[in-house]
VMD Tcl script that draws the C-alpha trace (Angstrom):
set ca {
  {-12.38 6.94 -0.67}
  {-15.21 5.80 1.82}
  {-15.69 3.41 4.74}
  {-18.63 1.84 4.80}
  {-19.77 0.22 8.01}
  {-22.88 -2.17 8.36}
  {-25.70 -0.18 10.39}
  {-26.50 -3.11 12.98}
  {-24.09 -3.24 15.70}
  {-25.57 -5.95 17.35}
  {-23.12 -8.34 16.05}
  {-19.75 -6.33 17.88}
  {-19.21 -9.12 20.33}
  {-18.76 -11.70 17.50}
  {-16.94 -9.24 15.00}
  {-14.59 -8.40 18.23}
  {-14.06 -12.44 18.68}
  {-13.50 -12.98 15.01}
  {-10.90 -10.15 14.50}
  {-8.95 -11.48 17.42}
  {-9.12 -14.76 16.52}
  {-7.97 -14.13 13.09}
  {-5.31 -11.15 13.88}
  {-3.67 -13.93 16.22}
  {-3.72 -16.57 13.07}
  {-2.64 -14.57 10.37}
  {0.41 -13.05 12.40}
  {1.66 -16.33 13.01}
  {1.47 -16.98 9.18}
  {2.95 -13.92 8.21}
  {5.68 -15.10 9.98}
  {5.82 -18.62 9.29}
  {5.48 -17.74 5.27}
  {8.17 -15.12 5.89}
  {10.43 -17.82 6.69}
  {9.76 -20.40 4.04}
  {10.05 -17.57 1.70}
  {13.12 -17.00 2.42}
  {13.56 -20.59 2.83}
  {12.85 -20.74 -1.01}
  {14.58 -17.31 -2.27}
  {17.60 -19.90 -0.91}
  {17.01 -22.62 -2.72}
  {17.26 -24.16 -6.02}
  {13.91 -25.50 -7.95}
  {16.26 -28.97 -8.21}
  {16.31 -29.14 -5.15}
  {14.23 -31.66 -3.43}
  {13.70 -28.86 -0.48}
  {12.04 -26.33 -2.98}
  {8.65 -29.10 -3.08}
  {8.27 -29.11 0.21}
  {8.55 -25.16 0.77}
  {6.19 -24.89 -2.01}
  {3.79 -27.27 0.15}
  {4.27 -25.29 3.05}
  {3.39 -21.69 1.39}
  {0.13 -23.54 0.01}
  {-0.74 -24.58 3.42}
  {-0.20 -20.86 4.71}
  {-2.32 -19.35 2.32}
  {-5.36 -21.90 2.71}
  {-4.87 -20.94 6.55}
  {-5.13 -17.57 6.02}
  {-8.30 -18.02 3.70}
  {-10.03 -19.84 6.86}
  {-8.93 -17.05 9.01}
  {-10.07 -14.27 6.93}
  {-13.53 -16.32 6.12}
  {-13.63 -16.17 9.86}
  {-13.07 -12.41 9.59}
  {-15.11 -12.24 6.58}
  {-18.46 -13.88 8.80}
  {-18.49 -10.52 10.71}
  {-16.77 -7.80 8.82}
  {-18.69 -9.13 5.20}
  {-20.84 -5.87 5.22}
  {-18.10 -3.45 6.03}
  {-15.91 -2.53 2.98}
  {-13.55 0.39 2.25}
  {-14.43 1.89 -1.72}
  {-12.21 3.54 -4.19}
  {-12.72 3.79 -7.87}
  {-11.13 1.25 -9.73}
  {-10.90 -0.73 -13.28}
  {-12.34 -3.59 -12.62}
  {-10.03 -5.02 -15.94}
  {-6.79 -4.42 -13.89}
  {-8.79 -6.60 -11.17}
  {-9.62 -9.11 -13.16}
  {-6.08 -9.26 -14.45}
  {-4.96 -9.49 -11.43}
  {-6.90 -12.18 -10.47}
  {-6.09 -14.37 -13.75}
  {-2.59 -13.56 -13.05}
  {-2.65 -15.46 -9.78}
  {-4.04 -18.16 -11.37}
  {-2.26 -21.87 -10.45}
  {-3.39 -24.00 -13.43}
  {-0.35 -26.29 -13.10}
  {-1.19 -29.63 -13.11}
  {-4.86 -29.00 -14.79}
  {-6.14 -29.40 -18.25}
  {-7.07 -26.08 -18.35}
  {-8.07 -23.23 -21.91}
  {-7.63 -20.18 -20.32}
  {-9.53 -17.57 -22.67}
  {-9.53 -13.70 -21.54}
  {-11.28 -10.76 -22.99}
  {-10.76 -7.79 -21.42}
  {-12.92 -4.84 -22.68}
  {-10.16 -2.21 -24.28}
  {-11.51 0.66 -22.67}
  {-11.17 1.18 -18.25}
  {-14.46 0.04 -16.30}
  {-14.40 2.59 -13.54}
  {-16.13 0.89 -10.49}
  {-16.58 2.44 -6.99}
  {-16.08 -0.49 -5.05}
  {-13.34 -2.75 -2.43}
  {-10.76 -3.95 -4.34}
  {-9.88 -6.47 -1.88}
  {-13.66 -7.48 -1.71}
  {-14.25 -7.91 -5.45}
  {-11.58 -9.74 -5.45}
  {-12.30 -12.40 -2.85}
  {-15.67 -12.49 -5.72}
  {-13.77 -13.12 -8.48}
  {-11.27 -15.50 -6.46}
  {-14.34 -17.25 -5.24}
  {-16.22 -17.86 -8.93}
  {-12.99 -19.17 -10.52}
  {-12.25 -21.46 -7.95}
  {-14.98 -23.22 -7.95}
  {-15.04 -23.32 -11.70}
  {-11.69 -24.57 -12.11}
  {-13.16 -27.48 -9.56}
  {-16.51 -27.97 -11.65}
  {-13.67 -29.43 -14.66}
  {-11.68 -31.85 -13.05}
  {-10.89 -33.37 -16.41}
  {-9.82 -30.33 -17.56}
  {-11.92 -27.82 -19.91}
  {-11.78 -24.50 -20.84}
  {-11.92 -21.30 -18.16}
  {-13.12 -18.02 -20.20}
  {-13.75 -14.52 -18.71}
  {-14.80 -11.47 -20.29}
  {-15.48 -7.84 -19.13}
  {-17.65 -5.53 -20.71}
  {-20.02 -2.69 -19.87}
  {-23.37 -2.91 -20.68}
  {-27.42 -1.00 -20.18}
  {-29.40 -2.52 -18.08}
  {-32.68 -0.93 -19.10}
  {-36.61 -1.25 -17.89}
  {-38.13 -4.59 -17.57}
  {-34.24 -6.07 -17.66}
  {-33.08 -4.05 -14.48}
  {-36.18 -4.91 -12.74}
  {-35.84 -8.36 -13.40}
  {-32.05 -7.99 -12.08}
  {-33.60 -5.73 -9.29}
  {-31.44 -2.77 -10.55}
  {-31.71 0.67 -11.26}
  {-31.53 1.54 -14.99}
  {-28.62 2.51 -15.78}
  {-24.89 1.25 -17.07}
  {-23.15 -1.48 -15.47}
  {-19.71 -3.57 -15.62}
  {-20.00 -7.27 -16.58}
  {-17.73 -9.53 -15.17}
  {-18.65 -13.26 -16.63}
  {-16.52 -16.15 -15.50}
  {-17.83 -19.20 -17.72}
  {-16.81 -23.22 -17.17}
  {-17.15 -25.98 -19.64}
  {-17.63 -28.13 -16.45}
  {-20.03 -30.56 -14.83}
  {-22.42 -27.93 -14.74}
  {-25.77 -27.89 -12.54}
  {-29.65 -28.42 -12.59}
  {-32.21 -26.12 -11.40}
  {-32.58 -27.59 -8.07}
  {-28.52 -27.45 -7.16}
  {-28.77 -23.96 -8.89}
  {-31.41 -22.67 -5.96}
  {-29.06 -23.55 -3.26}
  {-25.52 -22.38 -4.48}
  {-25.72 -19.17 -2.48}
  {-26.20 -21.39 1.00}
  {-23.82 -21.28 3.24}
  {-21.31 -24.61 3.83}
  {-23.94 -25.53 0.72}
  {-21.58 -28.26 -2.32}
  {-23.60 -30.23 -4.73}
  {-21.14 -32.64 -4.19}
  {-19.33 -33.33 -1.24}
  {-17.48 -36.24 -1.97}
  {-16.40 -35.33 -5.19}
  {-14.90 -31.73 -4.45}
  {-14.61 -31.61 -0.75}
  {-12.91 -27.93 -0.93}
  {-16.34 -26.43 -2.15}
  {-18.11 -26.22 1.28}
  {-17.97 -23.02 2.77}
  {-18.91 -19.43 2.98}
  {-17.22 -18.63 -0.77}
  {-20.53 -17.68 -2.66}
  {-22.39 -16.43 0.81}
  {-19.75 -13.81 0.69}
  {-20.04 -13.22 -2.93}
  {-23.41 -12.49 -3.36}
  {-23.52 -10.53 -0.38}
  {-20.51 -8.49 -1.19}
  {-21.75 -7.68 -4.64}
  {-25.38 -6.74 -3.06}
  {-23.46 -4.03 -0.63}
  {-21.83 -2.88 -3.90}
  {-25.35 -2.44 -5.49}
  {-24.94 -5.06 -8.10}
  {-26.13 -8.71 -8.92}
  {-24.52 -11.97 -9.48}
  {-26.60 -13.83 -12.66}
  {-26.07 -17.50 -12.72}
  {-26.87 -20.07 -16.20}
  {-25.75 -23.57 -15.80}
  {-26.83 -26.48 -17.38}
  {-26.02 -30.52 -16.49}
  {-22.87 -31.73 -18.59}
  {-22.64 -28.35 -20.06}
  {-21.33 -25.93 -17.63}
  {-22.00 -22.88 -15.90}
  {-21.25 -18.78 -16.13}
  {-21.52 -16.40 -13.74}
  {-21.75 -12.79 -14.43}
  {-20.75 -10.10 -11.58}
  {-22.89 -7.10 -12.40}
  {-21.69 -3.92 -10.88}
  {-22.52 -0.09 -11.14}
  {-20.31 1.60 -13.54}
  {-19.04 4.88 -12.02}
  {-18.14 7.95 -14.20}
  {-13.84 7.70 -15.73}
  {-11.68 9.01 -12.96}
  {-7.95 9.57 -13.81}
  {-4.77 7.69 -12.19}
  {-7.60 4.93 -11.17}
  {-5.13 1.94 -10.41}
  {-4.81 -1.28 -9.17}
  {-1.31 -3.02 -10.22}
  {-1.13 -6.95 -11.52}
  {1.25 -9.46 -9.98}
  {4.59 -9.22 -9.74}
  {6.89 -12.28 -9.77}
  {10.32 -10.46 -9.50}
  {11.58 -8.96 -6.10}
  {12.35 -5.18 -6.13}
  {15.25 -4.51 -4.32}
  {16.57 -1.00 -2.13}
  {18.77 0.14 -0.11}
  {17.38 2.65 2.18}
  {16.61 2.75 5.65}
  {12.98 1.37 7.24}
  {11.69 1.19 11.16}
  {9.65 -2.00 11.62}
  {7.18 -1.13 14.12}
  {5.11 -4.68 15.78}
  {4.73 -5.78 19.22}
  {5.52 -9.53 18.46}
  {8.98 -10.80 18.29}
  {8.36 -12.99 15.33}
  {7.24 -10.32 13.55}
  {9.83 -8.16 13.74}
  {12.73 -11.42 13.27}
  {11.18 -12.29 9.70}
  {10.52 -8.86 8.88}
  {14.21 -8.06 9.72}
  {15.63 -10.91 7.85}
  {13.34 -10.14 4.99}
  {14.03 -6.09 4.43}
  {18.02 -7.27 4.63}
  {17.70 -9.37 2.05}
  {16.60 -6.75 -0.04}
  {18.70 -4.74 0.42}
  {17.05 -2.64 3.37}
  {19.52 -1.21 6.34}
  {16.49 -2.27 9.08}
  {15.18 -1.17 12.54}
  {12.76 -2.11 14.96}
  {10.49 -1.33 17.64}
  {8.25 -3.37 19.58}
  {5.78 -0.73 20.77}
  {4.84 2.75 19.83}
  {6.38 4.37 22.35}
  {9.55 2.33 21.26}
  {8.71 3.64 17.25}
  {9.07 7.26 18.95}
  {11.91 7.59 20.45}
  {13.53 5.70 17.87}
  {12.39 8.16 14.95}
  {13.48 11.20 17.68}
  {16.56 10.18 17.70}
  {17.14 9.06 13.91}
  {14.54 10.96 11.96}
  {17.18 11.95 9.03}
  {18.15 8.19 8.14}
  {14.87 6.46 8.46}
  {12.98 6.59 5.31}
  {9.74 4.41 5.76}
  {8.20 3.03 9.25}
  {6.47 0.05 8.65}
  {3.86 0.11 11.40}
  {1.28 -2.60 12.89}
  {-2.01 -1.60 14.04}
  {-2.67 -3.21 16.87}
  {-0.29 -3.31 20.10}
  {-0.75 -2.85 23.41}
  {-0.82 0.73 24.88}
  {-0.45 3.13 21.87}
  {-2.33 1.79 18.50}
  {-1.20 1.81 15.02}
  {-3.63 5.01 14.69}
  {-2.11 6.65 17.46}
  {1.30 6.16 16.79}
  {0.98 7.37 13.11}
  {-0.52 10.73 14.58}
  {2.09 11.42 16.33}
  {4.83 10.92 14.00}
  {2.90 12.73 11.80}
  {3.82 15.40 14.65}
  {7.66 14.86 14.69}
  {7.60 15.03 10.82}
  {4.08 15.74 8.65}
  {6.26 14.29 5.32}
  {7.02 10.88 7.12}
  {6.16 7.59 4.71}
  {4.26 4.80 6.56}
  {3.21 1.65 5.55}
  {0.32 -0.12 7.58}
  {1.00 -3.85 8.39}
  {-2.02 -5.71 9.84}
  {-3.55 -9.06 9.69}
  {-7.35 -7.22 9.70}
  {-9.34 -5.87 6.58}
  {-9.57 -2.10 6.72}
  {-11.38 -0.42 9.48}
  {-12.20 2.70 10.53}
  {-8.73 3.12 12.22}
  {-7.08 1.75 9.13}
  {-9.25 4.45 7.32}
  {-8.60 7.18 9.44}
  {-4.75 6.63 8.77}
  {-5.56 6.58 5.19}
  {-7.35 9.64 5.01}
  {-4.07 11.17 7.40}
  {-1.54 10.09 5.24}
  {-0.65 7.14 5.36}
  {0.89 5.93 2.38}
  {-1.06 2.17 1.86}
  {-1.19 -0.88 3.61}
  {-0.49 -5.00 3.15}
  {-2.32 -7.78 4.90}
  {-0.68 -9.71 6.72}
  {0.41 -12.84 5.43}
  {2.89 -11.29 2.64}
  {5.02 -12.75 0.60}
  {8.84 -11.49 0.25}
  {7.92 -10.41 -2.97}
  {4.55 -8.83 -2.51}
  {6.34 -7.00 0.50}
  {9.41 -6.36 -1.71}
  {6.96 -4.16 -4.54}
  {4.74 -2.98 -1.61}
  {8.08 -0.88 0.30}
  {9.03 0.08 -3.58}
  {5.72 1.68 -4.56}
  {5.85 3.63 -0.93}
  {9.13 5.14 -0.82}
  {8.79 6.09 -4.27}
  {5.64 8.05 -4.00}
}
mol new
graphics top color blue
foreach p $ca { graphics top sphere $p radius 0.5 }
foreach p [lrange $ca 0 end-1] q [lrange $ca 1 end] { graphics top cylinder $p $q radius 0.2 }
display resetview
């Protein structure tokens, strides 16, 4: 596992407004979704309620996609790498898919064998996320949505062309049967706040394919791009493929809570926080703490070390970090299970408790059920 962090620091003063800007958004989503999803673990689908919570949790994640596009505008060359298949990404990814309402052939072909990449999950992800959506927007008639992974050599003359090393590579494509594109809208895709159209799909302008060519260049890979007028259009993510590494994993969506009944510290500095989070780890089945500080998270584990069996801990609060409070737990007890909870992408001090111990981490806004599977997979380790 690496951190990579872009060489130029010249941009710190806007990465520093961006991350507070967008820490202070997405923790008062986190807690707003908390609610209305446990608003709607309440309710019945007949209900006329259940519509409107469904509304609501729409609304909080296209919040949270502004505020981490925010995030994304500074942080964009900094990415954390492990190796991963990038078939269990793309599953993922289809997995999440909404096609309710739309006339939508979903076709998948995953290649049978893993494609190790080295490479942000999180960031190839926001690719992938990216490419579909915009897709699924190209056929507002309805059409059909294929993907396919593969590997394949890039060889010679081909690789140049691509601006590659020779080598093998991973082959994401993500093919429309859409309105498709000429050559002159297919030269300025890639610009920022850049749609073909805006009147016709509004949600297209903004930073989506900035990011995603960008992102895939840090990973030392190319996006390709064929579209034709009335036809449609496929992109192809090319990435490095990295040598097989065992227990490589990156789990597909869950639609079931996972319930427990052990004991876990919520550590965060803001009230609202720590209400939802409460609410949410009883109805699990959780027995709950909490702490609003580090100093709090201390004492607290001191005195009760023997019944707590996971601290979920923020990152950043006032006087003692998320970093430094991990430490020194680690101090009290060097077996002790933490989950990180932040509304940032991973840093270095996210890394650092990573490389410590710390058991994983979820980005704030969660779901009850992401958050449900997320404690599981951690106290079960």
């Amino acid at each position: 596992m690496e951190y990579i962090k872009p060489k130029d620091e010249s941009n710190d003063a806007v990465e520093a407004l961006a991350n507070g800007i967008a820490h202070d958004v997405n923790n008062l989503l986190a807690a707003i979704k908390g609610h209305a999803s446990l608003m709607m673990s309440s309710v019945n689908p007949s209900d006329p309620l259940y519509g409107h919570i469904t509304e609501i949790l729409s609304c909080i994640d296209k919040g949270s996609e502004i505020a981490n596009q925010l995030l994304g505008f500074a942080q964009v060359d900094a990415f954390y790498t492990t190796s991963v298949d990038a078939n269990r990404l793309v599953r993922s990814a289809v997995e999440n898919l909404d096609l309710k309402g739309r006339r939508i052939i979903l076709d998948v072909d995953l290649n049978a064998k893993p494609l190790i990449i080295n490479g942000d999950p999180d960031k190839i992800n926001q690719v992938i996320a990216t490419i579909v959506e915009n897709a699924l927007q190209a056929m507002p008639e309805g059409g059909k949505l294929s993907v396919l992974t593969e590997s394949a050599a890039i060889m010679n003359g081909t690789a140049e062309a691509y601006g590659l090393e020779t080598g093998f590579f991973v082959k994401i494509t993500i093919t429309d049967t859409g309105i498709g594109m000429d050559n002159e809208t297919l030269k300025k895709i890639f610009k920022p706040f850049y749609s073909a159209n805006h009147r016709e799909f509004p949600d297209k302008k903004g930073l989506g394919l900035t990011f995603a060519r960008k992102i895939i260049k840090n990973h030392n890979g190319v996006i390709d791009v064929w579209s034709s007028s009335g036809v449609g259009s496929s992109f192809s993510v090319i990435l490095p493929l990295a040598e097989p590494v065992e227990n490589a994993h990156m789990p597909s969506a869950q639609e079931k809570l996972v319930l427990g009944n052990e004991s876990v510290l919520l550590v965060d500095d803001e009230e609202r926080i720590l209400t939802v989070g409460r609410e949410i780890c009883k109805a699990l089945g959780y027995k709950v703490m909490t702490a609003d500080s580090g100093k709090e998270a201390l004492k607290i584990y001191a005195e009760k070390q023997d019944e707590i069996n996971l601290v979920v801990l923020d990152m950043i609060m006032p006087e003692m970090n998320g970093l430094e409070t991990f430490i020194k737990l680690k101090k009290q007890n060097p077996d002790v299970k933490v989950l990180l909870s932040t509304g940032y992408a991973i840093d270095e001090k996210a890394q650092e408790m990573l490389k410590q111990g710390c058991k994983g981490y979820i980005l704030k806004p969660y779901s009850v059920i992401d958050f449900s599977h997320k404690i599981r997979g951690v106290l079960e380790q």
